[in-house]
DOPA-921453 format. One line per 8 residues: their letters; for each residue x, y, z of C-alpha. Coordinates in nm, 3 decimals, decimal comma. Each point is the difference from the previous one (the first is absolute). Example, Ala and Ser with C-alpha at 12.3 -4.5 7.8 and 13.67 -1.06 7.14 Angstrom:
BEGIN
AS = 1,230/-0,450/0,780 | 0,137/0,344/-0,066 .
end
This chain:
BEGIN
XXXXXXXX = -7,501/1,955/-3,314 | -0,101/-0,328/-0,201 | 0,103/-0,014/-0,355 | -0,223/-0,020/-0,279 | 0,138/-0,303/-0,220 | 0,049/0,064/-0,363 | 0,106/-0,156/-0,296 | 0,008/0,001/-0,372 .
XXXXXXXX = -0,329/-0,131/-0,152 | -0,116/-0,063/-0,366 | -0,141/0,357/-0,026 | 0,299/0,192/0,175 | 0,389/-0,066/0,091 | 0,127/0,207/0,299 | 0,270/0,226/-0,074 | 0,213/0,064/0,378 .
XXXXXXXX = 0,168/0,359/0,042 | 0,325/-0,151/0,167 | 0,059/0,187/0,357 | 0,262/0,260/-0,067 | -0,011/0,374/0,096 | -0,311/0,174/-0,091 | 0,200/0,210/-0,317 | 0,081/-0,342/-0,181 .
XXXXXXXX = -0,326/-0,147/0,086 | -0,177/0,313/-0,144 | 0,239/0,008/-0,338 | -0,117/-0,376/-0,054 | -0,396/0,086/0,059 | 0,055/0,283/-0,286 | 0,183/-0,252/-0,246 | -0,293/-0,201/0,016 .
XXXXXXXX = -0,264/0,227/-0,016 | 0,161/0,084/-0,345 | -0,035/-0,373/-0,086 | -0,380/0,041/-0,004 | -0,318/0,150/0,141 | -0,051/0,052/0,381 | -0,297/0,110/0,188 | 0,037/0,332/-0,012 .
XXXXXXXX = 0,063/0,035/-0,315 | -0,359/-0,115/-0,115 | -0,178/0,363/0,134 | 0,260/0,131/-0,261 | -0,123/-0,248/-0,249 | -0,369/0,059/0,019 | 0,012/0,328/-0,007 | -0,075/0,087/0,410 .
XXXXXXXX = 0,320/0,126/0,067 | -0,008/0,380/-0,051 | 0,390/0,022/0,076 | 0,143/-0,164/-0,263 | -0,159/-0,129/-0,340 | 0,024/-0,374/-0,210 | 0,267/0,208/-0,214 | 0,202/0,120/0,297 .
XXXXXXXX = 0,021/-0,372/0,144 | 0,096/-0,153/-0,307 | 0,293/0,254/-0,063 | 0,124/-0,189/0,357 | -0,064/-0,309/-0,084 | 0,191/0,033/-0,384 | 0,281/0,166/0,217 | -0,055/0,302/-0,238 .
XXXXXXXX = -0,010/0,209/0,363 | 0,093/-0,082/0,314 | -0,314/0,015/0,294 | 0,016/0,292/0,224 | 0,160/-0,075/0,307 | -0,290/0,065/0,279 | 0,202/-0,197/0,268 | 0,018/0,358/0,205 .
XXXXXXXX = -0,326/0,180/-0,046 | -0,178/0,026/0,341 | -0,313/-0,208/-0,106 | 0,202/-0,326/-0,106 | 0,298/-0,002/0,329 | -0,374/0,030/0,237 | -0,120/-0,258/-0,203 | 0,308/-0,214/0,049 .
XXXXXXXX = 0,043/0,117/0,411 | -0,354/-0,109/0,038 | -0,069/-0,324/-0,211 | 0,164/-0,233/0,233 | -0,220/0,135/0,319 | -0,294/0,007/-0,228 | 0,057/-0,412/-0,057 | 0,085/-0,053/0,339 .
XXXXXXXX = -0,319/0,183/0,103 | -0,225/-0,180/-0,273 | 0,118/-0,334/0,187 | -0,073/0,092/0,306 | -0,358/0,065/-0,114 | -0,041/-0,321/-0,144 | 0,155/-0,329/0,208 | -0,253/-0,194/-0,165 .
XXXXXXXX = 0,267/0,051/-0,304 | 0,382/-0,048/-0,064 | 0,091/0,326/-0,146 | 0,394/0,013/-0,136 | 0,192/0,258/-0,236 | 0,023/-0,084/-0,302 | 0,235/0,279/-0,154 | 0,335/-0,252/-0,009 .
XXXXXXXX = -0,139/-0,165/-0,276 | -0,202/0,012/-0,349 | -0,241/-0,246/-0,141 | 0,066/-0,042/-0,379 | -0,288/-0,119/-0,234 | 0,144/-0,347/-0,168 | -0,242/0,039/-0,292 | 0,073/0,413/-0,043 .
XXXXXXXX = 0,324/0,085/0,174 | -0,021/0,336/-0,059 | -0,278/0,015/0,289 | 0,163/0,039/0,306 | -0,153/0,090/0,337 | 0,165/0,106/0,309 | -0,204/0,017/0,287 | 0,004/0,211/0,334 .
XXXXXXXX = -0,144/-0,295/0,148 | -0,128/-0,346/0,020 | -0,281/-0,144/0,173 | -0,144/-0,379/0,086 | -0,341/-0,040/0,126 | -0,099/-0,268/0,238 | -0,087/-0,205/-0,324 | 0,364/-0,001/-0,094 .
XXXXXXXX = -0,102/0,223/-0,313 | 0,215/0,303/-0,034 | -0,037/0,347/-0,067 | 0,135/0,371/-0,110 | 0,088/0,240/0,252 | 0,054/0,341/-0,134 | 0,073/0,304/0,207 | 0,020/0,374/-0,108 .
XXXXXXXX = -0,022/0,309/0,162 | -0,161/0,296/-0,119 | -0,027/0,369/0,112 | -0,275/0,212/-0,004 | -0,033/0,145/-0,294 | -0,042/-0,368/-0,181 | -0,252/-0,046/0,322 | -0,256/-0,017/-0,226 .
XXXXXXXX = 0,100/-0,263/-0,238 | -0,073/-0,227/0,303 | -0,383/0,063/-0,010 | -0,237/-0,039/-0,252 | -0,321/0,235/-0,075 | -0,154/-0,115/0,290 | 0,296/0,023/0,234 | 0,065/-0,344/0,056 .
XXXXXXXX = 0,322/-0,155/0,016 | 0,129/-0,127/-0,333 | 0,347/-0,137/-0,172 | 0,084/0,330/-0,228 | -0,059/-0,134/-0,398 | 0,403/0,030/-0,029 | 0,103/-0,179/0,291 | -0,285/-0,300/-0,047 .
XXXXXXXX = 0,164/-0,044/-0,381 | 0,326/-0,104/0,280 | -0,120/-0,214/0,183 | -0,215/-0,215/-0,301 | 0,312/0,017/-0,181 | 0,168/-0,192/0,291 | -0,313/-0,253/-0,001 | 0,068/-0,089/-0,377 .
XXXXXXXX = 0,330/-0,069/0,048 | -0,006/-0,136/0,345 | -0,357/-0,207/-0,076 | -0,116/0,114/0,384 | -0,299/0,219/-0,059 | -0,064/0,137/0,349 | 0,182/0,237/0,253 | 0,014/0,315/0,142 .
XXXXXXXX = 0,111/0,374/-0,060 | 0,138/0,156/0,322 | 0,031/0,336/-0,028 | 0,087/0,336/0,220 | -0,186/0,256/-0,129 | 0,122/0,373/0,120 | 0,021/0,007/0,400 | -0,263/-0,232/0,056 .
XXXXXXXX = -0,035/-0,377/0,114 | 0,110/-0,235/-0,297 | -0,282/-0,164/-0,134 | -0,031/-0,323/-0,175 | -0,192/-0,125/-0,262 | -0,050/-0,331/-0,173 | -0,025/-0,113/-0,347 | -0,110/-0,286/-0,194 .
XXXXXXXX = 0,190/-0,003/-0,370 | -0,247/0,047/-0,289 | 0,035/-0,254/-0,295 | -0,070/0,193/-0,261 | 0,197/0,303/0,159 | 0,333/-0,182/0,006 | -0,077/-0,158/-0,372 | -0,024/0,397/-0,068 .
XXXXXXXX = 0,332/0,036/0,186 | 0,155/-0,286/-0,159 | -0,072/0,106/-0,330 | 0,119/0,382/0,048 | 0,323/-0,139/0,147 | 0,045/-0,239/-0,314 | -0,046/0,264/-0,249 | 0,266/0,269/0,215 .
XXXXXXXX = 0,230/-0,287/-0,012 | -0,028/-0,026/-0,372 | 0,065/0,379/-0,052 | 0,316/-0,085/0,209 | 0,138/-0,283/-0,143 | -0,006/0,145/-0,416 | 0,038/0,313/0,129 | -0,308/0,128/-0,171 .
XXXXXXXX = -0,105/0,315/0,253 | -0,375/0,009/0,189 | -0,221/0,282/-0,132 | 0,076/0,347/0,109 | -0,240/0,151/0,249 | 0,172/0,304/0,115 | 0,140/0,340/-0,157 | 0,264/-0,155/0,255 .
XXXXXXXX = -0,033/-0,329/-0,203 | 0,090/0,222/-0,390 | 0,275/0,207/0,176 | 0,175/-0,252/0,111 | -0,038/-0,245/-0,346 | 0,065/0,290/-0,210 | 0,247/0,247/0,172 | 0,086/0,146/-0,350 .
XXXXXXXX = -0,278/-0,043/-0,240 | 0,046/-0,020/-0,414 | -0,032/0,348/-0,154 | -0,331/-0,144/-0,171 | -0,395/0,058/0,032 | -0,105/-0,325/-0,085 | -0,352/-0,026/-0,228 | -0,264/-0,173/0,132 .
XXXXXXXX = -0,288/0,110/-0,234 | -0,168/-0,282/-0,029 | -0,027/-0,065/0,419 | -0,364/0,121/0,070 | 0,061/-0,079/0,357 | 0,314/0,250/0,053 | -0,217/0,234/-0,260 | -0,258/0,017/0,290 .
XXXXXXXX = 0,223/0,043/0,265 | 0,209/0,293/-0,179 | -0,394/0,172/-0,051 | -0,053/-0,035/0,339 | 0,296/0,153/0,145 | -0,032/0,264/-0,227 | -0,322/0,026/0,140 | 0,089/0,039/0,328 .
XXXXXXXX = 0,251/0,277/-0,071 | -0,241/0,186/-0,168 | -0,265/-0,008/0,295 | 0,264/0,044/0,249 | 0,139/0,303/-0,169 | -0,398/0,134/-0,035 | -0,037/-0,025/0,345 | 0,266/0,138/0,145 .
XXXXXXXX = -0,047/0,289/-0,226 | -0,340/0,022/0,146 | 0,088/-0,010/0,325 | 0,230/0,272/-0,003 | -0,272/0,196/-0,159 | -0,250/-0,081/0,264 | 0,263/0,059/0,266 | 0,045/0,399/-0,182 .
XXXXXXXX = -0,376/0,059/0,058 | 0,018/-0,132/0,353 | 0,275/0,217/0,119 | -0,199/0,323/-0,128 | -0,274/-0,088/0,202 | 0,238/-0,052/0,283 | 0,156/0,325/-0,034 | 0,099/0,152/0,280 .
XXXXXXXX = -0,100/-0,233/0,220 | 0,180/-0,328/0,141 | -0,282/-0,228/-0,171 | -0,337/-0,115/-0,110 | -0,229/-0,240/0,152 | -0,313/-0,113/-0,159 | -0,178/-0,327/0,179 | 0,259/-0,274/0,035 .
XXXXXXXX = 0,250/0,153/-0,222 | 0,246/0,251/0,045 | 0,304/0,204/-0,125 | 0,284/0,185/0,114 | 0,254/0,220/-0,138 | 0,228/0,127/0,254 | 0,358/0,157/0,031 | 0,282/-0,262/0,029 .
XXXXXXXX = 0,345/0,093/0,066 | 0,283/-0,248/-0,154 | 0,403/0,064/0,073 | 0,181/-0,028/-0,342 | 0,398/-0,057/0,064 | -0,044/0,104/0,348 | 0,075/0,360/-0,081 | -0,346/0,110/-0,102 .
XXXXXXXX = -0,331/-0,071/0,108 | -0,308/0,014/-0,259 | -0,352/0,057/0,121 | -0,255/-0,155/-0,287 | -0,355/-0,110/-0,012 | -0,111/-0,361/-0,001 | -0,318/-0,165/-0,119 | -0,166/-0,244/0,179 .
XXXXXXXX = -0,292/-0,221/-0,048 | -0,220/-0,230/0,219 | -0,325/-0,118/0,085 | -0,091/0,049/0,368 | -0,283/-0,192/0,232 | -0,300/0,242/-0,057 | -0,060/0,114/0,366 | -0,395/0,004/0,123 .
X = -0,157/0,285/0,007 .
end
């Protein structure tokens, strides 16, 4: 396999993960993903990632809490087993390309080195331009994600945020996302970096950065996000009279309650008058909707059994007559 040639440029210096055992290696990728802001971490940023929130990432990157350790869940050691066949595969696709890894080493920003993008792989066209090479692997339930509302192939929103992230730091705005999605055939598709996505990009990962470095924390998102920045709260109630905004909001939810209570009491009353016209019988059917109310036996401890009655509701496919 031909290398790719690389060197430090004006826009990025090449930091080299020394060959060492894959432990030590992995240690020295996590110090420097505390340095700055990596590729994944930009889903987190914008708000895509519904794992973790801006709030969560920045109590990792202030050192306030140490980053789960996912090295062992099932979904990252496939990821791992597979990414190397899924590269070798992606070049076999394409010999009109030099395709290389690119995870022993991390391009730096020189004007913002707290962007930092590590890449899965690198790629040179036959115009001796280069390009990103990212690879995931999905399962079925995020099967989806891949598709848009017309069920073509796309770059999920989270995962394109990646891979422009690498073109702003990087300065090569094409590539490819290679990805094996469930049991099925990876599939590839290609991307062209947006301008005015990655000044977007940029400018998120500029202002996280600045949350980091005066330790000022992102805004809270989450009841996660307030449980975890105020385990034990001040004995206070805080006055806020003059907010008409958290005035409305209070209203509202008090509202809600109301209606909510309202209709559930008014449900239970309706369900009452349904069950004496059930009587006797198992159920009701009237058109498409029906209800039943029939014996149910439930083991309590496992030294009784208790038969009861249970209501249920539905609306059935009105049958022709």
């Amino acid at each position: 396999m031909k290398r790719i040639p690389l060197k430090d440029t004006e826009r990025y210096q090449i930091e080299r993960f020394r060959q060492c055992k894959k432990t030590e290696r992995h240690l020295a990728w996590l110090k420097s993903r505390k340095a700055g802001v990596g590729g994944s971490d930009m889903s987190t940023i914008l708000g895509l990632n519904s794992f973790k929130t801006p709030y969560e990432l920045w109590l990792e990157k202030t050192g306030r809490v140490e980053p789960e350790d996912i090295s062992d869940k099932w979904a990252v050691v496939k990821g791992n087993a597979l990414e190397n066949e899924l590269r070798k595969r992606f070049r076999a696709n394409h010999p009109e390309m030099l395709v290389t890894d690119g995870t022993d080493k991390q391009f730096i920003s020189r004007g913002k080195p707290y962007l930092r993008a590590s890449l899965d792989g690198i790629l040179q066209g036959e115009d001796g331009s280069f390009g990103i090479l990212e690879i995931k692997t999905a399962g079925n339930r995020r099967a989806g994600d891949w598709r848009d509302d017309d069920g073509n192939l796309r770059i999920p929103p989270y995962y394109l945020a990646q891979v422009e992230f690498y073109a702003l730091v990087t300065g090569w705005t094409w590539g490819y996302v290679y990805a094996a999605i469930g049991d099925d055939e990876p599939v590839e598709i290609p991307f062209k970096a947006d301008v005015e996505d990655m000044a977007a990009i940029g400018k998120a990962a500029a202002d996280f950065w600045r949350f980091v470095t005066t330790g000022t924390p992102p805004q809270l998102t989450t009841v996660g996000d307030v449980q975890k920045a105020y385990p034990e709260p001040t004995p206070d109630i805080v006055d806020e009279s003059d907010d008409d905004d958290l005035y409305d909001l209070l209203a509202r939810y008090e509202s809600t309650s109301n209606r909510a209570k309202e209709l559930t009491n008014e449900q239970k009353a309706l369900q009452e008058q349904i069950i004496l016209r059930i009587g006797s019988h198992t159920g009701v059917r009237c058109g498409n909707l029906q209800a039943t109310y029939k014996p149910t036996t439930r083991k309590e401890y496992t030294v009784k059994a208790t038969t009861y009655r249970k209501f249920a509701f539905k609306a059935t496919e009105e049958k022709e007559q």
